[in-house]
C-alpha positions as CSV (number, residue, x, y, z in Angstrom):
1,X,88.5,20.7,-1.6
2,X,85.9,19.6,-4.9
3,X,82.6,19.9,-2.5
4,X,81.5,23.0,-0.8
5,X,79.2,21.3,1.8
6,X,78.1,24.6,3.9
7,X,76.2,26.3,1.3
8,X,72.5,27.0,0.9
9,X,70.7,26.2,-2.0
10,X,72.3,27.5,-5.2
11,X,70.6,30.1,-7.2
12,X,71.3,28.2,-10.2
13,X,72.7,24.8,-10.5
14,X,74.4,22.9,-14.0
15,X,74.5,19.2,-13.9
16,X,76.0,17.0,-16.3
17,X,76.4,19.5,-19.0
18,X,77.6,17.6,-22.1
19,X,78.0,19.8,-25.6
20,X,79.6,18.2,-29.1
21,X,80.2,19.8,-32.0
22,X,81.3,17.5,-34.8
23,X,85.0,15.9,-33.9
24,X,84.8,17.9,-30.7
25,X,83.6,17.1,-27.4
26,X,83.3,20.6,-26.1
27,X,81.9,19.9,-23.0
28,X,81.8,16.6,-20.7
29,X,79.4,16.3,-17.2
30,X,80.4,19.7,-16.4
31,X,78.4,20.7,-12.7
32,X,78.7,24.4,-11.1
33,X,76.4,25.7,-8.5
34,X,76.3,29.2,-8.1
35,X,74.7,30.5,-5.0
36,X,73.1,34.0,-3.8
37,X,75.4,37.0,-2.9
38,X,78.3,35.4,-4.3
39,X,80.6,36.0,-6.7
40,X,81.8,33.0,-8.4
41,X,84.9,32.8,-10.8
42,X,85.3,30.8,-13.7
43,X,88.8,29.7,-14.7
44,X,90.2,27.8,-17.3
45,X,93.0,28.1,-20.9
46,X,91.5,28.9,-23.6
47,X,89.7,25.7,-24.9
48,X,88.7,24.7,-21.8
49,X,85.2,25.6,-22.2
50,X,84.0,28.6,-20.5
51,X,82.4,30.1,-23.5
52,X,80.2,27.1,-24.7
53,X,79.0,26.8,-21.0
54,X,78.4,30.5,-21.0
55,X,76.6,29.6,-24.3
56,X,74.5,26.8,-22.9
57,X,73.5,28.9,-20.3
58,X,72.2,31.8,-22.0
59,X,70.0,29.7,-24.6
60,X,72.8,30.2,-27.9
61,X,73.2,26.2,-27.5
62,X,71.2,23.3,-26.0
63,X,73.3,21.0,-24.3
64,X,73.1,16.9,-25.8
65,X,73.0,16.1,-21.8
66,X,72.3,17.5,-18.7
67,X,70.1,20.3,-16.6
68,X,69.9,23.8,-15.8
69,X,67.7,24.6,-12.8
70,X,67.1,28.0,-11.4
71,X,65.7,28.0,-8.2
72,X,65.4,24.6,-7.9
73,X,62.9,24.3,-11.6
74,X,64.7,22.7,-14.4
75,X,64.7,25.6,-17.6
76,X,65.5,25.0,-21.3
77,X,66.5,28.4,-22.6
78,X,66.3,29.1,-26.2
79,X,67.7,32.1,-26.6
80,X,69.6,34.6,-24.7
81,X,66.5,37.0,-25.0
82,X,64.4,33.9,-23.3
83,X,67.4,33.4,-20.6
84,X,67.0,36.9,-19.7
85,X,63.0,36.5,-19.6
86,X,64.1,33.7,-17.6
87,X,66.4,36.4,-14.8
88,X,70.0,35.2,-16.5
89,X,71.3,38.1,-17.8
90,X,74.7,38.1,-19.0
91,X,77.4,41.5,-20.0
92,X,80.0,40.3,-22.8
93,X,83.2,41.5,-23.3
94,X,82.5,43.8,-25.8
95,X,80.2,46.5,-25.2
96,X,76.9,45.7,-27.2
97,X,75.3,49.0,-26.4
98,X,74.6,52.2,-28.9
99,X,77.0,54.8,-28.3
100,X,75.0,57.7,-30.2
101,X,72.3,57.3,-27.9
102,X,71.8,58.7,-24.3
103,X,72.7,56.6,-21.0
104,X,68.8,56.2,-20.2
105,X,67.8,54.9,-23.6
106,X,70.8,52.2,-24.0
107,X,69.1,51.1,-20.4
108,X,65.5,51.2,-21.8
109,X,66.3,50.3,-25.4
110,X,63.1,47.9,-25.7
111,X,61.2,48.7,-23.1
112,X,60.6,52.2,-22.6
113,X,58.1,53.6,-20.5
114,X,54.9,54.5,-22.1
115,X,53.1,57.8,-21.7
116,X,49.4,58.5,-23.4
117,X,51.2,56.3,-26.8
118,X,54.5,57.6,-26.5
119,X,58.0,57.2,-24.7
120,X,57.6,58.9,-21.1
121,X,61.5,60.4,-21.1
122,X,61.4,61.9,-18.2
123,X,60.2,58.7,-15.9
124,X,63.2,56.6,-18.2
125,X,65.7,59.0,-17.0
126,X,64.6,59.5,-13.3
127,X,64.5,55.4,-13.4
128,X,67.8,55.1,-15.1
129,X,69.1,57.8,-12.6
130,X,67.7,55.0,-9.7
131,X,69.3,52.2,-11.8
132,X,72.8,53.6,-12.0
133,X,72.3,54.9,-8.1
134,X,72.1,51.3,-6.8
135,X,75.3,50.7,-7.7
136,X,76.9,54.2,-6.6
137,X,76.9,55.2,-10.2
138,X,76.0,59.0,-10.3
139,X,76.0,61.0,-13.6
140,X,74.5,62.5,-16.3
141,X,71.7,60.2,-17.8
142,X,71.2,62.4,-21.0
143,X,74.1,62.7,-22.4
144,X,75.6,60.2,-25.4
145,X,77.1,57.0,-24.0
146,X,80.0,57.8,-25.8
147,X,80.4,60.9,-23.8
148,X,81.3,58.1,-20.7
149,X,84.6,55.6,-20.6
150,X,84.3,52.5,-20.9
151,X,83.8,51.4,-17.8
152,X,80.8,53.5,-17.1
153,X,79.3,52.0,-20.1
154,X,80.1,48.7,-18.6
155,X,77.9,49.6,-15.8
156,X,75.1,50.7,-18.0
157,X,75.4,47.4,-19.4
158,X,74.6,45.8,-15.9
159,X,71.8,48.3,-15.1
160,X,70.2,47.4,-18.0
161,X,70.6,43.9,-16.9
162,X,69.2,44.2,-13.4
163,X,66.4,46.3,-15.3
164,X,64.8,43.0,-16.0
165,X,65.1,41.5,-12.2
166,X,68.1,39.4,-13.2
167,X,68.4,36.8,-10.4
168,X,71.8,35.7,-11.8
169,X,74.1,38.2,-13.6
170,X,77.0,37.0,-15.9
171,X,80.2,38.9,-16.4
172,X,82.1,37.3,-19.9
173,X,85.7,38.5,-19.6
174,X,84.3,42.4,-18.5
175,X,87.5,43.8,-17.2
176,X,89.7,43.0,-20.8
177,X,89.6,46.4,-21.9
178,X,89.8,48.1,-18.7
179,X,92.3,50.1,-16.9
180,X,93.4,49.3,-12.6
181,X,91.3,52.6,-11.5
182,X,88.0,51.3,-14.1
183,X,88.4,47.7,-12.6
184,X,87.9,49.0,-9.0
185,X,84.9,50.8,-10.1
186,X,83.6,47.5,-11.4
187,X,85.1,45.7,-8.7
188,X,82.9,48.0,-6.2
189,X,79.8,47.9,-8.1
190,X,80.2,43.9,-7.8
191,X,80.6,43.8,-4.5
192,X,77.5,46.3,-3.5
193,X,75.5,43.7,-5.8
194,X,76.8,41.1,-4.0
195,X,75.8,42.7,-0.3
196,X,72.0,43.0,-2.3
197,X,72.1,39.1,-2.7
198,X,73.0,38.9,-6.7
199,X,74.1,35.6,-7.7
200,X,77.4,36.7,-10.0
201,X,79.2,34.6,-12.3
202,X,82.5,36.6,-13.3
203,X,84.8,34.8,-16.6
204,X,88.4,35.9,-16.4
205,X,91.8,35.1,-17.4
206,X,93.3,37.1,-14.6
207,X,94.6,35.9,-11.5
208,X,95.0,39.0,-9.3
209,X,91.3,39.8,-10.0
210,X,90.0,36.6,-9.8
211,X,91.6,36.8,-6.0
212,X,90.6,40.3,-5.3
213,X,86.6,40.1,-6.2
214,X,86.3,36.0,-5.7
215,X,84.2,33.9,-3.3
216,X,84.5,30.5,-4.9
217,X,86.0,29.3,-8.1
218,X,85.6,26.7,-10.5
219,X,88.4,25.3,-13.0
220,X,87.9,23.9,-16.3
221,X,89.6,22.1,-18.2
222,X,89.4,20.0,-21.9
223,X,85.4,20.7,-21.7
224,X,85.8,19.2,-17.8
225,X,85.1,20.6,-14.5
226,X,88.4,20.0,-12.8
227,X,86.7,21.2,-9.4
228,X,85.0,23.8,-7.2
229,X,86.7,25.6,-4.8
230,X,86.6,28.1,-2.2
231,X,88.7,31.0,-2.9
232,X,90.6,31.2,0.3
233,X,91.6,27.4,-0.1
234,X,93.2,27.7,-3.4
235,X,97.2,29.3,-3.7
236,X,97.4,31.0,-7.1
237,X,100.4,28.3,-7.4
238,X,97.7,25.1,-7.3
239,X,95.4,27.5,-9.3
240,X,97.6,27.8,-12.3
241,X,98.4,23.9,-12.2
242,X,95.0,23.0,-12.0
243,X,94.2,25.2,-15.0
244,X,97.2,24.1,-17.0
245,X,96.8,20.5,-16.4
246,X,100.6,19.9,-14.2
247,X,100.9,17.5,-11.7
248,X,100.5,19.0,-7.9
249,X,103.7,20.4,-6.9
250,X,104.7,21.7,-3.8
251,X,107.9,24.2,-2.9
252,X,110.1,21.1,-2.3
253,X,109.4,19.4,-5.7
254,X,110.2,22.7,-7.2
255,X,113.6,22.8,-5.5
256,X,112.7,24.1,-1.9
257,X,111.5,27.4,-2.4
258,X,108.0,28.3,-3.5
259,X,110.1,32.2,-4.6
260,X,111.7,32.2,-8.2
261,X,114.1,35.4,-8.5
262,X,114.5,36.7,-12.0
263,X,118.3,36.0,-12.7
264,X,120.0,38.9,-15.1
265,X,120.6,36.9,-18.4
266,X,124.0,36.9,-19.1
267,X,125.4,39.6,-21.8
268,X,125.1,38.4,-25.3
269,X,127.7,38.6,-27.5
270,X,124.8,39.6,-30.4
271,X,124.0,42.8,-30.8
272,X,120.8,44.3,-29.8
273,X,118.1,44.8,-33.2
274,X,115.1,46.6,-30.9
275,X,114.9,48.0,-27.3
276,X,111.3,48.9,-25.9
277,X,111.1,50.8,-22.6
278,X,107.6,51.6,-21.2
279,X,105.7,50.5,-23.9
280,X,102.4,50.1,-23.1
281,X,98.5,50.3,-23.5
282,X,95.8,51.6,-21.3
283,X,93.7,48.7,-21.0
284,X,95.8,46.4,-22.7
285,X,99.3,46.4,-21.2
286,X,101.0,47.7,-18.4
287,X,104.4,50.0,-19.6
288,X,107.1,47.0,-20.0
289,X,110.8,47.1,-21.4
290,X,112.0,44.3,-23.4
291,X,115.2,43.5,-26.0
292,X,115.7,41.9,-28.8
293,X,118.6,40.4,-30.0
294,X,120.3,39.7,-33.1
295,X,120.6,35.5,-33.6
296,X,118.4,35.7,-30.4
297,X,115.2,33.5,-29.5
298,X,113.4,35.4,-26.7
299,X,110.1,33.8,-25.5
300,X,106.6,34.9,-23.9
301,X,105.3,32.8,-21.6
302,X,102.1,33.4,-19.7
303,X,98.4,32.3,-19.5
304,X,95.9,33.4,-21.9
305,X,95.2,37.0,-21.3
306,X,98.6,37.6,-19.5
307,X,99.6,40.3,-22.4
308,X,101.7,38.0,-24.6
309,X,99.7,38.9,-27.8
310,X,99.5,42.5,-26.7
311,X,103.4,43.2,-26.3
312,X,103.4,41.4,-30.1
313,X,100.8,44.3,-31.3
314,X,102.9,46.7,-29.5
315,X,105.7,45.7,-31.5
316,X,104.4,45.2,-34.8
317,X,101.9,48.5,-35.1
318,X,99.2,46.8,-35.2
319,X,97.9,48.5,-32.2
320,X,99.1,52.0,-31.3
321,X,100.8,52.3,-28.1
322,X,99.6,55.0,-25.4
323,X,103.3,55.5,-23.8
324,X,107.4,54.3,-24.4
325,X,109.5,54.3,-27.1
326,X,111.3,52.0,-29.4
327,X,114.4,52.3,-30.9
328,X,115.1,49.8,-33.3
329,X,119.2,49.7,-34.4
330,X,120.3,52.7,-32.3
331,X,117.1,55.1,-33.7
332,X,114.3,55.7,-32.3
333,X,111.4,54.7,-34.4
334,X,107.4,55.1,-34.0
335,X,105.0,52.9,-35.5
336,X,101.6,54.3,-36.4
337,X,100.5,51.0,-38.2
338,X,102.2,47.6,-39.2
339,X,103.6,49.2,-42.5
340,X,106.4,51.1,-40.3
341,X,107.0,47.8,-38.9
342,X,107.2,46.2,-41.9
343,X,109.5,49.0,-43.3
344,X,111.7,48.9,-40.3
345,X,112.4,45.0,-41.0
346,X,109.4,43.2,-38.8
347,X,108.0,40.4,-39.7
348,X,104.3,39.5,-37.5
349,X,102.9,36.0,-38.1
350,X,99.7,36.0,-36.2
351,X,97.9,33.9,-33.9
352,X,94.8,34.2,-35.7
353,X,95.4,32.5,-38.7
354,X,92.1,32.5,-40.5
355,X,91.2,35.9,-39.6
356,X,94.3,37.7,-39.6
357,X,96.8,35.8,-41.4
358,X,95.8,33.3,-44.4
359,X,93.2,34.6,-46.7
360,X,91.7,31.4,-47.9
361,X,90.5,32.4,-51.0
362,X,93.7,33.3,-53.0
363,X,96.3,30.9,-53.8
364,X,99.5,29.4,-52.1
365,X,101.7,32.2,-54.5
366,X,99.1,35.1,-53.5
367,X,99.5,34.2,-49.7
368,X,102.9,34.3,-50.1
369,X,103.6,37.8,-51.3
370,X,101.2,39.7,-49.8
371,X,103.5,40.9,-47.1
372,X,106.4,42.0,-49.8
373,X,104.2,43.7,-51.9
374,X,102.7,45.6,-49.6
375,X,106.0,46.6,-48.7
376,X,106.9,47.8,-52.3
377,X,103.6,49.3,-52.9
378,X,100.7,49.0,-54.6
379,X,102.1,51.2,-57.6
380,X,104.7,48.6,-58.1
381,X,103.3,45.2,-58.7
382,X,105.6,42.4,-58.5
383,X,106.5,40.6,-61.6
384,X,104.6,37.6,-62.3
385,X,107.7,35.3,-62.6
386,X,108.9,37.4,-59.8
387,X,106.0,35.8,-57.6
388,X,106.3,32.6,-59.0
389,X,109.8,32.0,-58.6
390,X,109.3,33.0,-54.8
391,X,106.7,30.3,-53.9
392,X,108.2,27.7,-55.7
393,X,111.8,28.0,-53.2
394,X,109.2,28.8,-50.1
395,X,107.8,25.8,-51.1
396,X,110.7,24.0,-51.6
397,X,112.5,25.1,-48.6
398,X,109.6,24.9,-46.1
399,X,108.4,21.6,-47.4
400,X,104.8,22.8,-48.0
401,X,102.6,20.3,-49.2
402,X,100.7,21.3,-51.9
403,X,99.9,20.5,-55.6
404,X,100.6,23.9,-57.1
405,X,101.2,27.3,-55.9
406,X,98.2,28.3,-57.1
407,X,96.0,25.9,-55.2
408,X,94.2,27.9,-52.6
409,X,95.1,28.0,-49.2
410,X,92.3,27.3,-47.8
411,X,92.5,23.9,-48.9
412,X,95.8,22.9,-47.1
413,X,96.3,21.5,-43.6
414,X,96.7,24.0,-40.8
415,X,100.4,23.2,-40.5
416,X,101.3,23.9,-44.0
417,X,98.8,27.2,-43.8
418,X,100.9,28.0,-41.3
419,X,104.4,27.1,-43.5
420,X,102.8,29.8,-46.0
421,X,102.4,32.4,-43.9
422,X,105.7,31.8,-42.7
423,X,107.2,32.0,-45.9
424,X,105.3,35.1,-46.5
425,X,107.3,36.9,-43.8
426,X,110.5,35.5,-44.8
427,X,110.4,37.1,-48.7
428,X,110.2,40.4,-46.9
429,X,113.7,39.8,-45.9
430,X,113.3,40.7,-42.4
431,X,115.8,41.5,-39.4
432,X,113.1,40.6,-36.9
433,X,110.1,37.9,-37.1
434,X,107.2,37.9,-34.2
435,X,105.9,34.1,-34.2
436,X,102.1,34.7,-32.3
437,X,101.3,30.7,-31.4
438,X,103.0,29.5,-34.7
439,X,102.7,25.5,-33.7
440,X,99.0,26.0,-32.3
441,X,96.3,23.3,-34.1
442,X,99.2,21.4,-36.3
443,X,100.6,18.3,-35.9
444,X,103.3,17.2,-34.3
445,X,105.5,16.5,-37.5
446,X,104.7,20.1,-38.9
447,X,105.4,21.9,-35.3
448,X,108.8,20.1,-35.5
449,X,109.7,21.6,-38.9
450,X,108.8,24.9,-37.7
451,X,110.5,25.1,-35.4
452,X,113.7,23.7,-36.9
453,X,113.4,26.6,-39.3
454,X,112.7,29.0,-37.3
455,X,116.0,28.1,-34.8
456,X,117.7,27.7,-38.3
457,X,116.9,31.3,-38.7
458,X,117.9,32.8,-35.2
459,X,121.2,30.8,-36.1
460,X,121.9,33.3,-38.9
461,X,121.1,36.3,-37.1
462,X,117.8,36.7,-36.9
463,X,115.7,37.9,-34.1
464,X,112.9,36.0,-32.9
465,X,110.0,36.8,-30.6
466,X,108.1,33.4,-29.7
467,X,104.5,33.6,-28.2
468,X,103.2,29.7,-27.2
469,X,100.8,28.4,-24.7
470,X,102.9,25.5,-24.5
471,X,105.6,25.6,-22.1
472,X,108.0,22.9,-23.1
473,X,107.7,24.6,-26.3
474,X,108.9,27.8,-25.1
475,X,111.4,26.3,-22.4
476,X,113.4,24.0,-25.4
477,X,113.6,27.1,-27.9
478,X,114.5,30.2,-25.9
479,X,117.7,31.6,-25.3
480,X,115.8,33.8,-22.9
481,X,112.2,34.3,-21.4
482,X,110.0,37.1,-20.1
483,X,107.2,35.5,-17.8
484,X,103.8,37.4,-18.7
485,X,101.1,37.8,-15.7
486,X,98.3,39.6,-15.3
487,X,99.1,42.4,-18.2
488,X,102.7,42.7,-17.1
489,X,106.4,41.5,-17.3
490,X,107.0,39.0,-14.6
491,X,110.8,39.0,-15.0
492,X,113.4,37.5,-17.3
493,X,115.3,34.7,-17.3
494,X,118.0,32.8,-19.2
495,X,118.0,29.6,-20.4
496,X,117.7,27.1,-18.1
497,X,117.2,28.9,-15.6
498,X,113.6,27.5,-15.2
499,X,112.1,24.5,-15.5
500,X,107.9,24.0,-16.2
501,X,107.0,23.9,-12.3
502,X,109.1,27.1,-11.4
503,X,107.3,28.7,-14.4
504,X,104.3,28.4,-12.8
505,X,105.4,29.7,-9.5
506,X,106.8,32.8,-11.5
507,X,103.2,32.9,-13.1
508,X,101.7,32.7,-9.5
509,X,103.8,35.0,-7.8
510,X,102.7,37.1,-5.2
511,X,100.3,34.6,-3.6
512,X,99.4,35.2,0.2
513,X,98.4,31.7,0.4
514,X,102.1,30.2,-0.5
């Protein structure tokens, strides 16, 4: 169903949206209506162009094509301060509130009540104190907003939005950060707005909320509306296709049975290099166990926002866990930042490449032994011919186009960027290499010689973890997969023991509609 017929008039209505940026066409005819007491979900990968819709919408860009009306009369916001003037007020991700100051004046911070030339505290307080009330929010208004969790200060975020008589309220990925029991308390405060007649656009990656807080949803895809749908009308199962881009599939294509059981991989004659039970983060990831292998591949499947990258943090240090242990060749290790990682023999290539992996300014051979130096210490600076002699086999072995190890990285192509940073990991010698979207934004040619390598190394021992959006990717490589969903391990398989459909129905599981 593309057309919801029944409605009234929308609230706000997007037509023809069209946004370019130079060699990309974010954003082609995209249409939503979004309509009053409603909450309506927006779904897509990442890419498909939720944020620079969000963005058009809130003034940050001005689309090439289209119109935003509101209430029927066409606007042209030009700011997100003017789209808030306008009644569009939108609450991001991240928390952009002060945390030293009190709940009231994060409500009020730029339009406090005035009192014979000064701030009248006590009226800001009793109105925050109304504020917060509407949306069964009782506590202390005076105290530091740090003093409150994170979800509380995500509802002081949308009281200070419906300070300003928002007519339509946007939530940007609100619940990223949150735990089950904080996502309720959202979950309730949305719905009592929702009773009042707010107009509620909610961005998410996950599929259990999107059906728990949803009254119509719209897919995107490659900067296109793929359709508008009532909530009730759409199986998690077509939801997931429609996001991802496969063909419609019903339980018969898939084999007969809309169900896929985890099978028990069978017993590998490698032994295992890490074991992680319960290892989780509040917020972040659910407590999962996983194993790694010696000359095994395991792959992470799941949809953006599924936990993949998070269970790679996990591993690596980078973030600390809040419960579960790992024990990493028979002893039981903790890691309190990626040095013990490092130390313990992980290697963590990740999926943020500019901001996290290459550092653009320093050359090929300065890339390259970043990772082993700081394992040796600063106090013990690698020989110069030391360094040298290392790039010029990475370079060699990998194939990385470049005219000198000292050429900057920045001026490479993504794919031999990402051959660098590769090699980086490898000249720390390690037992265990986490690959966060290694193929993603390179060509075909330089994915291929990757991955070759990277097979080549499981071959000699060496245990991989392999994070990729792309499923063929991950179904060709793996000797085993753990299906990510919604923050948690969705079971593990063996090799071939799913194909691209049934990974979607593992994805979708749990859907009352199937």
């Amino acid at each position: 169903m593309n057309n919801i017929t029944s409605a009234p008039a929308p609230v706000l209505e997007l037509r023809g949206i069209s946004k370019a940026f130079p060699g990309v066409q974010a954003l082609s005819g995209v249409a939503l209506n979004l309509y009053p007491g409603e909450v309506h979900t927006l779904m897509g990968q990442n890419g498909a162009g939720k944020s620079t819709l969000i963005k058009v919408l809130t003034g940050v860009y001005t689309p090439d094509q289209g119109q935003i009306l509101l209430e029927g009369r066409a606007i042209h916001p030009s700011s997100t301060l003017d789209a808030q003037n306008l009644g569009i007020s939108t609450v991001y991700q991240e928390v952009n509130l002060c945390p030293n100051l009190s709940v009231a004046e994060n409500i009020f911070i730029g339009r406090y009540p005035r009192k014979r030339g000064g701030i009248d505290w006590s009226a800001m307080q009793r109105q925050a104190v109304e504020l917060l009330e509407r949306m069964q929010i009782r506590i202390d208004v005076s105290l530091p907003l740090a003093h409150y969790p994170l979800a509380i200060q995500q509802m002081v975020a949308i009281s200070r939005a419906l300070l300003v008589s928002a007519k339509v309220l946007i939530l940007d990925e609100p619940t990223s950060s949150l735990d089950e029991k904080e996502v309720d308390l959202l979950f309730s405060v949305l719905r009592g707005l929702r009773e009042q007649g707010m107009a509620i656009l909610f961005v998410t990656h996950f599929l259990d909320q999107t059906y728990a807080i949803s009254d119509r949803i719209t897919v995107m895809r490659n900067g296109e509306r793929e359709g508008e749908y009532a909530c009730g009308e759409l199986s998690r199962f077509d939801l997931v296709n429609k996001m991802v881009g496969a063909p419609a599939s019903s339980a018969a294509d898939a084999g007969g049975s809309a169900t896929v059981t985890a099978t028990a991989a069978a017993p590998s004659k490698f032994q295992t290099f890490l074991r992680a039970v319960g290892l989780g983060r509040k917020g972040a990831l659910s407590p999962m166990d996983i194993e790694l292998r010696q000359g095994e591949l395991l792959g992470l499947a799941g949809l953006l926002g599924s936990g993949r990258t998070e269970a790679a943090r996990l591993l690596f240090g980078a973030d600390k866990a809040d419960g579960g242990s790992i024990v990493i060749d028979g002893k039981e290790r903790s890691f309190t930042s990626p040095r013990d990682a490092i130390a313990a023999g992980i290697g963590f290539c990740s999926e943020d490449r500019k901001h996290e992996g290459a550092v653009l300014e320093l050359s090929v051979r300065e890339n390259l032994i970043l990772a082993l130096q700081a394992r040796t210490g600063i106090l013990r600076a690698i020989p110069l011919k030391r360094q040298q002699q290392l790039a010029e086999e990475y370079v060699k072995a990998l194939g990385i186009k470049t005219a000198s190890i000292e050429t900057p990285i920045g001026t490479l192509s993504g794919g031999n960027q990402q051959k660098v940073l590769l090699a980086r990991w490898l000249a720390t010698d390690p037992k265990m290499l986490i690959l966060d979207e290694p193929t993603r934004g390179i060509d075909v040619r330089a994915k291929q010689e990757i991955m070759d390598y990277v097979t080549a190394l499981c071959r000699k021992g060496m245990a991989i973890l392999f994070i990729s959006s792309e499923l063929p990717e991950v179904l060709r490589v793996s000797d085993r997969i753990v299906i990510m969903r919604d923050r948690k391990a969705g079971g593990e398989y063996p090799r071939g023991a799913l194909d691209e459909s049934s990974v979607l129905q593992v994805i979708a599981a749990g859907d009352a509609h199937e």
